[in-house]
C-alpha positions in Angstrom: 119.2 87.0 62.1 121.4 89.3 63.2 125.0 88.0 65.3 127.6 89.8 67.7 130.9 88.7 68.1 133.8 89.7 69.4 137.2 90.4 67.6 138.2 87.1 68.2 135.1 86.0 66.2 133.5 84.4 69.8 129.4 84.9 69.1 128.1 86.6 72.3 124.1 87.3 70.6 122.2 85.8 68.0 118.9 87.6 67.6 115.9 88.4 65.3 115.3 92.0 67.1 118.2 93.1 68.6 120.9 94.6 66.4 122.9 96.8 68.3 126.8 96.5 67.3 125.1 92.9 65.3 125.7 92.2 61.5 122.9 91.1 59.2 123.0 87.5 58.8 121.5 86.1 55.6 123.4 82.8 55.0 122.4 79.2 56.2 123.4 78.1 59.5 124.9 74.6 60.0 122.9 72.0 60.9 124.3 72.0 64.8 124.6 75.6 65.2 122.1 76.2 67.7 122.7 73.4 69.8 126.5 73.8 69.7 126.2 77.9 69.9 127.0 77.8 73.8 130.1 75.4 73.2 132.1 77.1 70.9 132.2 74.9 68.0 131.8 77.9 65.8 132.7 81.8 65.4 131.6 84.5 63.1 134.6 86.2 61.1 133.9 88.6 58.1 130.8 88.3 58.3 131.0 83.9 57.9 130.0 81.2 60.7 132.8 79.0 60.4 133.7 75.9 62.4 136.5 76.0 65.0 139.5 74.0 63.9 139.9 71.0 66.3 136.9 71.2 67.9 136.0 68.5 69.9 132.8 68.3 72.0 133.0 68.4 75.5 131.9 65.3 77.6 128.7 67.1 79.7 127.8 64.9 82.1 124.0 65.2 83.5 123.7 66.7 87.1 
């Protein structure tokens, strides 16, 4: 899979096909990843996912 992320480490694009300014991904992705993406819990830094410290999840209420 291929991930963009900013300086900060913030993933903006996980993708099988596009790969424009993306790194190679080849490592396992936490169990949660996908359903946490969109929430922050984790950010991509040299080329690592790795968990945000303190994260807590947010209370998401349904509409």
């Amino acid at each position: 899979m291929y991930i963009r992320a900013d300086q900060s480490g913030n993933i903006q694009l996980v993708s099988k096909y596009d790969n424009v300014d993306c790194v190679y991904y080849t490592g396992v992705f936490p169990d949660d990843f996908f359903a946490t993406l969109g929430l922050g819990k984790y950010i991509f830094l040299n080329g690592q996912i790795t968990a945000v410290e303190g994260w807590v999840m947010p209370d998401i209420k349904p509409l």
